[in-house]
PDB file with SEQRES, HELIX, SHEET and CRYST1 records, atoms N, CA, C and O in Angstrom:
SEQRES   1 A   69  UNK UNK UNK UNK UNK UNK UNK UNK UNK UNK UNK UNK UNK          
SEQRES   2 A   69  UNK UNK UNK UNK UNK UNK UNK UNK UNK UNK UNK UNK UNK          
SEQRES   3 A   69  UNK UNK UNK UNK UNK UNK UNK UNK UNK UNK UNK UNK UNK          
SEQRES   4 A   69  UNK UNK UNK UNK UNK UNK UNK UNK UNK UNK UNK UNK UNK          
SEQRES   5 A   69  UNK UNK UNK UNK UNK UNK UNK UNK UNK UNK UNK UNK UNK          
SEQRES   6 A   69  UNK UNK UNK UNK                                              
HELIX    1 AA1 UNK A   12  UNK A   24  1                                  13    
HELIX    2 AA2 UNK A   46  UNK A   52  1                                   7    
HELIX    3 AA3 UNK A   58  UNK A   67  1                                  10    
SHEET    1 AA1 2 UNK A   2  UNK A   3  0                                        
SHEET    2 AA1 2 UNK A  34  UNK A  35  1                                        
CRYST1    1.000    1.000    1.000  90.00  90.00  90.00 P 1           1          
ATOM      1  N   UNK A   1      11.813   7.338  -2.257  1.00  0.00           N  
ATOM      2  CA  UNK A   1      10.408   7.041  -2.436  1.00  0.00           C  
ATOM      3  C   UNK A   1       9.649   7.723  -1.307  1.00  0.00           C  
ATOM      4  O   UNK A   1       9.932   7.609  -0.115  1.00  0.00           O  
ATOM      5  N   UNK A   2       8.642   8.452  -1.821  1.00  0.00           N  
ATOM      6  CA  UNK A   2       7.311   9.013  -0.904  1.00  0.00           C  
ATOM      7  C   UNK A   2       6.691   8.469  -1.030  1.00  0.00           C  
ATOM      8  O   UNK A   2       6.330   8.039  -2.125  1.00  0.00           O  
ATOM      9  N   UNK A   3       5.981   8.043   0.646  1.00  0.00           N  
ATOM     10  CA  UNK A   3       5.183   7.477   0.634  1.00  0.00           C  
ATOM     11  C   UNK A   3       3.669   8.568   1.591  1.00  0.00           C  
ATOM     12  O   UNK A   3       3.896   9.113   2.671  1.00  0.00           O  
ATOM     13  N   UNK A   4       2.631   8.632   1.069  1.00  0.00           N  
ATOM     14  CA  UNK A   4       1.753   9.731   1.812  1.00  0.00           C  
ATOM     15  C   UNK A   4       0.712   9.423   1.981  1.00  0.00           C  
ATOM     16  O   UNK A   4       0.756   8.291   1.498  1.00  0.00           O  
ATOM     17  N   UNK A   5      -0.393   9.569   2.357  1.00  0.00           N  
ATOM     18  CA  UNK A   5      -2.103   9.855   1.447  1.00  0.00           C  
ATOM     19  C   UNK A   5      -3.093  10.507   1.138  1.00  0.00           C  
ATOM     20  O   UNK A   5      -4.292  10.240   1.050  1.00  0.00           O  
ATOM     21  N   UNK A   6      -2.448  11.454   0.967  1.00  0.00           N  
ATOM     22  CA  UNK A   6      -2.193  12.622   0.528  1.00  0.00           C  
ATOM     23  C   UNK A   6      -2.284  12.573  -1.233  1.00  0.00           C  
ATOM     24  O   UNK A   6      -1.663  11.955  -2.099  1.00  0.00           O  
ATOM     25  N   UNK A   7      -3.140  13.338  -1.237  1.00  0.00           N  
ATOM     26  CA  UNK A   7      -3.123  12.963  -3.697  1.00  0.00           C  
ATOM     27  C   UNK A   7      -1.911  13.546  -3.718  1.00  0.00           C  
ATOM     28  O   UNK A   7      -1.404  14.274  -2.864  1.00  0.00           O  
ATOM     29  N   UNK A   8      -1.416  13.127  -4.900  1.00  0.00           N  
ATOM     30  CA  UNK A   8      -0.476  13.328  -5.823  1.00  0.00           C  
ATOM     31  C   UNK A   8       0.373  14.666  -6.220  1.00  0.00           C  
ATOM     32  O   UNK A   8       1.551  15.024  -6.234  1.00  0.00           O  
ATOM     33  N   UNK A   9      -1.255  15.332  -6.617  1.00  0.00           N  
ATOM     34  CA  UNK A   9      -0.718  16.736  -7.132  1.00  0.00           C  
ATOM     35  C   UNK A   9      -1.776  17.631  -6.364  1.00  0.00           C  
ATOM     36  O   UNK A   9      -3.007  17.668  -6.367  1.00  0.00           O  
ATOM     37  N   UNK A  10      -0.514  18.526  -5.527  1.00  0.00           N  
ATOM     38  CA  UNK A  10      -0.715  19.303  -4.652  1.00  0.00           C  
ATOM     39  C   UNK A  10      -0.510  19.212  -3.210  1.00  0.00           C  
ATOM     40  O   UNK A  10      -0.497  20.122  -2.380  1.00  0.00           O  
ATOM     41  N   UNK A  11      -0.295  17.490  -2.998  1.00  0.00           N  
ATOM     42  CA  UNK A  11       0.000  16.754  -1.791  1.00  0.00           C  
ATOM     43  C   UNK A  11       1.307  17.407  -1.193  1.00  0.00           C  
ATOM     44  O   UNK A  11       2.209  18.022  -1.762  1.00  0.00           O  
ATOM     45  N   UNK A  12       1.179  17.179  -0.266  1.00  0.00           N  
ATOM     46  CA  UNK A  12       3.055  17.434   0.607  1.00  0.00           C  
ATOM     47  C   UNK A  12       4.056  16.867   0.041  1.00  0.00           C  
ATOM     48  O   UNK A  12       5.077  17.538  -0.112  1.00  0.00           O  
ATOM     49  N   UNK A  13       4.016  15.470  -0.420  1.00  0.00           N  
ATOM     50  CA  UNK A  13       4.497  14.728  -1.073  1.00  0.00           C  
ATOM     51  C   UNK A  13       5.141  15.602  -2.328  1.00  0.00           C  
ATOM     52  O   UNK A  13       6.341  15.751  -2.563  1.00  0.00           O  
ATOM     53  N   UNK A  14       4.179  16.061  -2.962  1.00  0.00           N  
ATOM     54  CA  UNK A  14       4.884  17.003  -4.053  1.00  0.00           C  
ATOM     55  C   UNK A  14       5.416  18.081  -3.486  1.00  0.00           C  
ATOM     56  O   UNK A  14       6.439  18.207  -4.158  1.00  0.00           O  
ATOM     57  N   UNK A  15       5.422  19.088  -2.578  1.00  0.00           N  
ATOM     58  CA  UNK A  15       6.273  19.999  -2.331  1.00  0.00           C  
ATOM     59  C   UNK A  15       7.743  20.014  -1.707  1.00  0.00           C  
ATOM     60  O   UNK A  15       8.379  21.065  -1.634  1.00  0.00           O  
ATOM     61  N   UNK A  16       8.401  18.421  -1.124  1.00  0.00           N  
ATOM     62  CA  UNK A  16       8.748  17.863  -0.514  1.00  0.00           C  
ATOM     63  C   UNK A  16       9.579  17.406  -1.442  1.00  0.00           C  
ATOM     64  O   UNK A  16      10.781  17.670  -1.425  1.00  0.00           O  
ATOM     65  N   UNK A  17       8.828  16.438  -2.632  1.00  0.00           N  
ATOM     66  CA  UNK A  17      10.178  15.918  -3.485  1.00  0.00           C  
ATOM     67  C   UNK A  17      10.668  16.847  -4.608  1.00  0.00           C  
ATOM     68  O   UNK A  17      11.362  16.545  -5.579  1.00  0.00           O  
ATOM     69  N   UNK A  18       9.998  18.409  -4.160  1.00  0.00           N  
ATOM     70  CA  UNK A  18      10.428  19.651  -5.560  1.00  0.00           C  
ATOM     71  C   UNK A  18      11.394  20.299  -4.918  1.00  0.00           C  
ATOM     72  O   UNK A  18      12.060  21.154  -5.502  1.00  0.00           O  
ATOM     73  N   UNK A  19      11.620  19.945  -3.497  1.00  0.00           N  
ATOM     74  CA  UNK A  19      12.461  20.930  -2.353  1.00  0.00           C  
ATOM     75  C   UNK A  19      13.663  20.096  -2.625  1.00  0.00           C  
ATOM     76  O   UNK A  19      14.674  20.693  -2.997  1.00  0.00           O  
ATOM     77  N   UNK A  20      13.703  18.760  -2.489  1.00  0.00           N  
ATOM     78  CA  UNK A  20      14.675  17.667  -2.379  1.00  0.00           C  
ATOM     79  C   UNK A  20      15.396  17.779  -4.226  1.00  0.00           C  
ATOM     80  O   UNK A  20      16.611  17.819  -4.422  1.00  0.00           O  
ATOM     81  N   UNK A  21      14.397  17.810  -5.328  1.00  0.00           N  
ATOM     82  CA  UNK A  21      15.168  17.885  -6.608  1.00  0.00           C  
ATOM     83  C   UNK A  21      15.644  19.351  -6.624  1.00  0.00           C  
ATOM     84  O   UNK A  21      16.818  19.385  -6.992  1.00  0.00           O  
ATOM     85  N   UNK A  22      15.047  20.821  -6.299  1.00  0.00           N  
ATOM     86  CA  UNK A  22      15.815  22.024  -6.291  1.00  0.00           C  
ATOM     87  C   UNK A  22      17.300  22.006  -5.531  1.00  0.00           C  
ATOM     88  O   UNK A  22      18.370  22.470  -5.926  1.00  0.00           O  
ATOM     89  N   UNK A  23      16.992  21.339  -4.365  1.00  0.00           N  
ATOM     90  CA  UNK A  23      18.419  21.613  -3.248  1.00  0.00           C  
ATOM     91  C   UNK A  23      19.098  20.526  -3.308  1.00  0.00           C  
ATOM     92  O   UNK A  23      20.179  20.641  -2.731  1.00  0.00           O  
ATOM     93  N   UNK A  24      18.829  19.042  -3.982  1.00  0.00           N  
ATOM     94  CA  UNK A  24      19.900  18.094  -3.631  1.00  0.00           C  
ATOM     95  C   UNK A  24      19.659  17.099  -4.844  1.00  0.00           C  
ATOM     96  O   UNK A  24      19.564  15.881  -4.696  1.00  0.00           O  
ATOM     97  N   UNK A  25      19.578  17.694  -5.940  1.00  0.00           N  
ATOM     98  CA  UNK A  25      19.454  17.002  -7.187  1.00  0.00           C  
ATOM     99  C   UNK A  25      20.986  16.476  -7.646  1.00  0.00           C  
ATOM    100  O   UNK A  25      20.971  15.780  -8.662  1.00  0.00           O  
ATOM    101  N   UNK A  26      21.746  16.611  -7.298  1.00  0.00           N  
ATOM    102  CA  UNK A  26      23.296  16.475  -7.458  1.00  0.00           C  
ATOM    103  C   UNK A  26      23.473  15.029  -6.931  1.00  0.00           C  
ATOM    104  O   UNK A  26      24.237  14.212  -7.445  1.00  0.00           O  
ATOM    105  N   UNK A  27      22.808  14.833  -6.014  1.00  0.00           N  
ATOM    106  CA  UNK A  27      23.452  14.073  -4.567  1.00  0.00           C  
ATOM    107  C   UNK A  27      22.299  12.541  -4.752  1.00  0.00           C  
ATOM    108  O   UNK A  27      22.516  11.513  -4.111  1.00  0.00           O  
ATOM    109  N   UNK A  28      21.204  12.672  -5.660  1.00  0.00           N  
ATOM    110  CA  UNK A  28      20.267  11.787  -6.084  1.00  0.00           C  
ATOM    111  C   UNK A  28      21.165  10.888  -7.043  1.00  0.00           C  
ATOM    112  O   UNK A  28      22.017  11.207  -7.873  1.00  0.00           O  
ATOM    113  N   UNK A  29      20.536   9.309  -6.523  1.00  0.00           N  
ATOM    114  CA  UNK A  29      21.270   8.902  -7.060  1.00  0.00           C  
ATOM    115  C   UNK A  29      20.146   8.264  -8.182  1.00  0.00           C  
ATOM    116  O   UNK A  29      20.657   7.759  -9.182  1.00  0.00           O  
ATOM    117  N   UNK A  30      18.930   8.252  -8.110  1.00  0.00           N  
ATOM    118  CA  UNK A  30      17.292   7.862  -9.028  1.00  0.00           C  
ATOM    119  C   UNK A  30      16.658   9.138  -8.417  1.00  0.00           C  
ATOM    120  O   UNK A  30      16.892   9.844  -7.436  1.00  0.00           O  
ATOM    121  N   UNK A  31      15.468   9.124  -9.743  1.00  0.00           N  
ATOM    122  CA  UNK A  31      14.569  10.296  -9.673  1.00  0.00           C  
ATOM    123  C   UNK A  31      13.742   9.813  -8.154  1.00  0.00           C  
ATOM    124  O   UNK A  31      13.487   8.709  -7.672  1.00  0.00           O  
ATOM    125  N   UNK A  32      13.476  11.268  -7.689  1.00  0.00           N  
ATOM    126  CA  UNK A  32      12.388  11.027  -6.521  1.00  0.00           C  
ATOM    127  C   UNK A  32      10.784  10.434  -7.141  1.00  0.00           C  
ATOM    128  O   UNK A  32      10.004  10.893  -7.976  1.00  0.00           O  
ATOM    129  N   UNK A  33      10.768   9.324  -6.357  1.00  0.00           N  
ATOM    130  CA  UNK A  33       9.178   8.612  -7.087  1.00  0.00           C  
ATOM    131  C   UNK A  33       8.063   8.649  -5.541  1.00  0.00           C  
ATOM    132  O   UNK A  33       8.276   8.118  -4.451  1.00  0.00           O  
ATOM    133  N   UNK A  34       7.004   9.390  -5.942  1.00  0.00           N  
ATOM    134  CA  UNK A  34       5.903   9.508  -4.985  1.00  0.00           C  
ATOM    135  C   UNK A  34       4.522   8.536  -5.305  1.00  0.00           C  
ATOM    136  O   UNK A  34       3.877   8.446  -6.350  1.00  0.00           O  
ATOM    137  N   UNK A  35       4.321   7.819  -3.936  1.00  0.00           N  
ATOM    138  CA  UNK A  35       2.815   6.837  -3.628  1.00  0.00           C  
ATOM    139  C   UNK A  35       2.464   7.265  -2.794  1.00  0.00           C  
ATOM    140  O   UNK A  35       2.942   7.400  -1.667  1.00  0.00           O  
ATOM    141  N   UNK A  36       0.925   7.742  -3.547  1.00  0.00           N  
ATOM    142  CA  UNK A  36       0.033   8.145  -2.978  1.00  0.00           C  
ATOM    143  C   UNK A  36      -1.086   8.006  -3.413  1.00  0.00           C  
ATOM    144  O   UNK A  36      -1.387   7.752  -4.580  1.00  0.00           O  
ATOM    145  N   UNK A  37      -2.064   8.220  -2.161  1.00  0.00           N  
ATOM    146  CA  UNK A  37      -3.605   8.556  -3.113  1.00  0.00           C  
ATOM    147  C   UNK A  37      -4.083   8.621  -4.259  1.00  0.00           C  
ATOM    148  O   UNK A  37      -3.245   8.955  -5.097  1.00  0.00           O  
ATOM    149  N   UNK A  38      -5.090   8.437  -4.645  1.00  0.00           N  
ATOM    150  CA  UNK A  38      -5.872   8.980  -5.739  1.00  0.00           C  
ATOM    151  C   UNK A  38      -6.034   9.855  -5.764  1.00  0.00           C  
ATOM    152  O   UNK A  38      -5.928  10.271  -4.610  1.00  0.00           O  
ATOM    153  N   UNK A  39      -6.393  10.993  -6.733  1.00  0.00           N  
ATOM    154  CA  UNK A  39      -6.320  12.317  -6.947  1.00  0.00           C  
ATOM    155  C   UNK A  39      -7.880  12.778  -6.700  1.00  0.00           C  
ATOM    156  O   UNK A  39      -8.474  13.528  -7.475  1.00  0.00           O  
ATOM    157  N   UNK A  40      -8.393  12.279  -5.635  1.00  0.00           N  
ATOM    158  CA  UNK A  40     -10.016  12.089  -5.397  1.00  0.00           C  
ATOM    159  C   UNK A  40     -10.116  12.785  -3.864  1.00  0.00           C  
ATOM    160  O   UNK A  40      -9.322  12.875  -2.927  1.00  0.00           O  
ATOM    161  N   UNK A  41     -11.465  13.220  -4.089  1.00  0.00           N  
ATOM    162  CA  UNK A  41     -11.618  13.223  -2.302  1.00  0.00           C  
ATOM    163  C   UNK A  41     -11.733  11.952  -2.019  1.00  0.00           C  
ATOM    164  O   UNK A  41     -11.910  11.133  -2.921  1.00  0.00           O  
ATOM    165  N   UNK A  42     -11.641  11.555  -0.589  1.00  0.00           N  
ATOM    166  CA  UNK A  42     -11.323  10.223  -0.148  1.00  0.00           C  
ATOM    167  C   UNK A  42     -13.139  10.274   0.468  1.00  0.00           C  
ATOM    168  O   UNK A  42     -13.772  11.190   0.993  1.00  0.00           O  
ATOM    169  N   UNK A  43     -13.573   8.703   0.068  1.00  0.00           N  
ATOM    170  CA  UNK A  43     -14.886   8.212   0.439  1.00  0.00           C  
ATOM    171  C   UNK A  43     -14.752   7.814   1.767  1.00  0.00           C  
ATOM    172  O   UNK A  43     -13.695   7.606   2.362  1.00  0.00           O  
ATOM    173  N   UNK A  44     -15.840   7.724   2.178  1.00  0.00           N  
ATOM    174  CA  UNK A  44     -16.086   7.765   3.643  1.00  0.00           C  
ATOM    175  C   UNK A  44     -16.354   6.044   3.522  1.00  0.00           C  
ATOM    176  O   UNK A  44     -15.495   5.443   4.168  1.00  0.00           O  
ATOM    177  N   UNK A  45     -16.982   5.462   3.091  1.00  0.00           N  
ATOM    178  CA  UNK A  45     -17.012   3.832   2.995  1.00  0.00           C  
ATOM    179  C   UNK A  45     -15.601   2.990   3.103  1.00  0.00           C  
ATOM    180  O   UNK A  45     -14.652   3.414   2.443  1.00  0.00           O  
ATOM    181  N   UNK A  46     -15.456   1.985   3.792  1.00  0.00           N  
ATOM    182  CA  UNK A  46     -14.550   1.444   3.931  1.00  0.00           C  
ATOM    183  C   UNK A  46     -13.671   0.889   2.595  1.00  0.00           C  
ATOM    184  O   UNK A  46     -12.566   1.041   2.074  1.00  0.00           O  
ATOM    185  N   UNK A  47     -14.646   0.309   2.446  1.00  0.00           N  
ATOM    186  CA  UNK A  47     -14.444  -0.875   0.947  1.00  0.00           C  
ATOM    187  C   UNK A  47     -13.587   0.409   0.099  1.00  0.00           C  
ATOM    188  O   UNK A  47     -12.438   0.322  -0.336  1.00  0.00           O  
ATOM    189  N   UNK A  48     -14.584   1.714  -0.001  1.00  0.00           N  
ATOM    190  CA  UNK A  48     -14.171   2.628  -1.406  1.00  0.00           C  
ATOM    191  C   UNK A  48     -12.747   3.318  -0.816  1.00  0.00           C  
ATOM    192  O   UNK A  48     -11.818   3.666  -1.544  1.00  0.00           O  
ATOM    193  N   UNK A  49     -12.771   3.451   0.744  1.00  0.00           N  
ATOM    194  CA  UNK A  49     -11.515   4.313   0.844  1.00  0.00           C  
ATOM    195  C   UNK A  49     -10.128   2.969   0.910  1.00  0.00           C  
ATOM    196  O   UNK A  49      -8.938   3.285   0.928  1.00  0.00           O  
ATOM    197  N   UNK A  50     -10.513   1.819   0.933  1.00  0.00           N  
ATOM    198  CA  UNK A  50      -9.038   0.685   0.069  1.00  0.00           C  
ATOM    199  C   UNK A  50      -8.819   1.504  -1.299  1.00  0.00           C  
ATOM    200  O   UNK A  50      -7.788   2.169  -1.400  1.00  0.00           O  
ATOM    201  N   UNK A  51      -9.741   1.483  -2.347  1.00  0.00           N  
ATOM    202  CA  UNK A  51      -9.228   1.876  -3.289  1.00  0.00           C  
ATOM    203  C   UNK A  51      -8.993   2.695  -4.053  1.00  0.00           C  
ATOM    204  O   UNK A  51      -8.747   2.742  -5.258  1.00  0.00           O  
ATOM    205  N   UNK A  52      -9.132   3.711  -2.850  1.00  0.00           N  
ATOM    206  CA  UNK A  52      -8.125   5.483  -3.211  1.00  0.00           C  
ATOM    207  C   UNK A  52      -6.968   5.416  -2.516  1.00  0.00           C  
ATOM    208  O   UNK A  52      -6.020   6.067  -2.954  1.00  0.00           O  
ATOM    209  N   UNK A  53      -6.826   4.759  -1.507  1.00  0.00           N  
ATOM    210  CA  UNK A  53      -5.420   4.625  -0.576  1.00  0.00           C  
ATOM    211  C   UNK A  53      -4.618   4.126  -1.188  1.00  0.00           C  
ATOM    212  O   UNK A  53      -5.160   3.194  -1.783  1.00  0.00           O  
ATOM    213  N   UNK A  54      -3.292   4.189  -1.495  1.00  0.00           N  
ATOM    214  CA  UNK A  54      -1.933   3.733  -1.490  1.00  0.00           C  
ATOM    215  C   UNK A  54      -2.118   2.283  -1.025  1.00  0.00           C  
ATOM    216  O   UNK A  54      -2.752   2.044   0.002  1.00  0.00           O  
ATOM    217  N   UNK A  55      -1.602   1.372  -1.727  1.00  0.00           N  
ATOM    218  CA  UNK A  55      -0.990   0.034  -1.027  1.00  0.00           C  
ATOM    219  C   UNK A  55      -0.377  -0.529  -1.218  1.00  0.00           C  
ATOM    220  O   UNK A  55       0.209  -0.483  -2.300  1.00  0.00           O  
ATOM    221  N   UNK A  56      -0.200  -1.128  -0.601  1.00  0.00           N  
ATOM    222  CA  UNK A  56       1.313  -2.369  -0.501  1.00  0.00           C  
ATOM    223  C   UNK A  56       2.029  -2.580  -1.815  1.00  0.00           C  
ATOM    224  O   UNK A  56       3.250  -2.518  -1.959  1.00  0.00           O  
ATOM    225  N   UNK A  57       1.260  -2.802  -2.632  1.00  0.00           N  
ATOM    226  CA  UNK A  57       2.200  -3.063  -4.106  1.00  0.00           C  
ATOM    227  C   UNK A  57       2.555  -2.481  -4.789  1.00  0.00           C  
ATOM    228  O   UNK A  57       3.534  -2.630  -5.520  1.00  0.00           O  
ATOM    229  N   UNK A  58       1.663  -1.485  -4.691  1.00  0.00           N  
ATOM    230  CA  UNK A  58       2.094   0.077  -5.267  1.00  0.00           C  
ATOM    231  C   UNK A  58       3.227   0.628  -4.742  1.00  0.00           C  
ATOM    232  O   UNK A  58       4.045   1.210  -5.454  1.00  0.00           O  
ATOM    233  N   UNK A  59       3.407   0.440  -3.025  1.00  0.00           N  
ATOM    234  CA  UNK A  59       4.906   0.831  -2.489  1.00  0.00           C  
ATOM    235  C   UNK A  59       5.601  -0.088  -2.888  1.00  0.00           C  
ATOM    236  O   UNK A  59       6.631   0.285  -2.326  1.00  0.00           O  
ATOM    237  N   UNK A  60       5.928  -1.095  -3.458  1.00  0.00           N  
ATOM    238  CA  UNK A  60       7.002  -2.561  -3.602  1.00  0.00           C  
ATOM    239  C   UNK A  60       7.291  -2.315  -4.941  1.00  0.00           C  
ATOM    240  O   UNK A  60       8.408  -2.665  -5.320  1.00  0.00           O  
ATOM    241  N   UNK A  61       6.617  -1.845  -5.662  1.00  0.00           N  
ATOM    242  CA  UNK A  61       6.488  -1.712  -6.851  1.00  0.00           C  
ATOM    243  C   UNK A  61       7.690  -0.440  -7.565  1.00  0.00           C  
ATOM    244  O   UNK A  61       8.550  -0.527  -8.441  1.00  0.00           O  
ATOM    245  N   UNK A  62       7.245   0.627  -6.736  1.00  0.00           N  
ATOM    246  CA  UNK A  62       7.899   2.507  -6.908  1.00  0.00           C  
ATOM    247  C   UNK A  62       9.131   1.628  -6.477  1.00  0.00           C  
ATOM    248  O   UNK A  62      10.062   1.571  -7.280  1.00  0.00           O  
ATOM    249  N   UNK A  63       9.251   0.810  -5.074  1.00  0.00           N  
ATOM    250  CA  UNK A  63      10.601   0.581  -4.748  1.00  0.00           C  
ATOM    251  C   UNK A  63      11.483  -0.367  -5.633  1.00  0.00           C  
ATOM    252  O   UNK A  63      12.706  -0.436  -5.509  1.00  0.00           O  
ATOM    253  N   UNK A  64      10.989  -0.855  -6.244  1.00  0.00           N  
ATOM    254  CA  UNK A  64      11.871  -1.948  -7.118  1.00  0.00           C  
ATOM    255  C   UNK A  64      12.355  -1.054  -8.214  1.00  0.00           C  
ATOM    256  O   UNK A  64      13.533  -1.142  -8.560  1.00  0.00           O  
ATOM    257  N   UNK A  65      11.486  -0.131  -8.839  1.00  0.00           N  
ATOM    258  CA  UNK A  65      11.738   0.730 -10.145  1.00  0.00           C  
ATOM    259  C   UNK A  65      12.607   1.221  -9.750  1.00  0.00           C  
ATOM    260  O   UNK A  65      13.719   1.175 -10.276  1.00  0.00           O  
ATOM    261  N   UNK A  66      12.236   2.001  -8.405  1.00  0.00           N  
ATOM    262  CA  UNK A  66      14.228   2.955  -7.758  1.00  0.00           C  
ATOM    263  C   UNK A  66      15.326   2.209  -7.788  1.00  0.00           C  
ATOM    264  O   UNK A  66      16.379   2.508  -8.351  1.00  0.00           O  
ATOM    265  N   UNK A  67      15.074   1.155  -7.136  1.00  0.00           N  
ATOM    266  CA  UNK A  67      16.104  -0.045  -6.576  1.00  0.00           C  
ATOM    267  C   UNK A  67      16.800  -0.339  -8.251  1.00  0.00           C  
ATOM    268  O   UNK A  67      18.031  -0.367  -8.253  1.00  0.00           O  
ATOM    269  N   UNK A  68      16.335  -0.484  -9.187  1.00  0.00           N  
ATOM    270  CA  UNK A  68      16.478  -0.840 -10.435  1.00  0.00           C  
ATOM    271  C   UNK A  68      16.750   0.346 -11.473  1.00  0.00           C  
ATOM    272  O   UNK A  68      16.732   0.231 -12.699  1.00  0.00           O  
ATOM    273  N   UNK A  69      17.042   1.676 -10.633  1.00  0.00           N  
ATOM    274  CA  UNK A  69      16.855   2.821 -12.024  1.00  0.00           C  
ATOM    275  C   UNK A  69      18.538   2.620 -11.971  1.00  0.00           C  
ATOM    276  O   UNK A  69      19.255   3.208 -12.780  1.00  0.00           O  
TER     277      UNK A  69                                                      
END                                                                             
């Protein structure tokens, strides 16, 4: 599991888990699953940048699906 906040597509996060499925897709034992951002520029307001950020359940969440694939 990636965790970033960083969006989705185009993030590090994605170049990172395409390096890890090209070179060590053998050795995986569940698909690589990435949390991150919204696919948004990030707002400068507090309140609005909670809900482009990644959180807590969203990571508990990716991790149970792995934990469970």
């Amino acid at each position: 599991v990636l965790l970033h906040e960083g969006p989705k597509v185009g993030g590090v996060g994605a170049e990172f888990s395409a390096m890890v499925s090209e070179d060590a897709f053998e050795y995986l034992s569940a698909p690589v699953k990435r949390v991150t951002s919204l696919d948004t520029p990030v707002p400068f307001a507090p309140c609005l940048e909670d809900r482009v950020m990644p959180q807590l359940n969203d990571l508990l969440e990716t991790c149970r699906e792995v934990a469970n694939y």
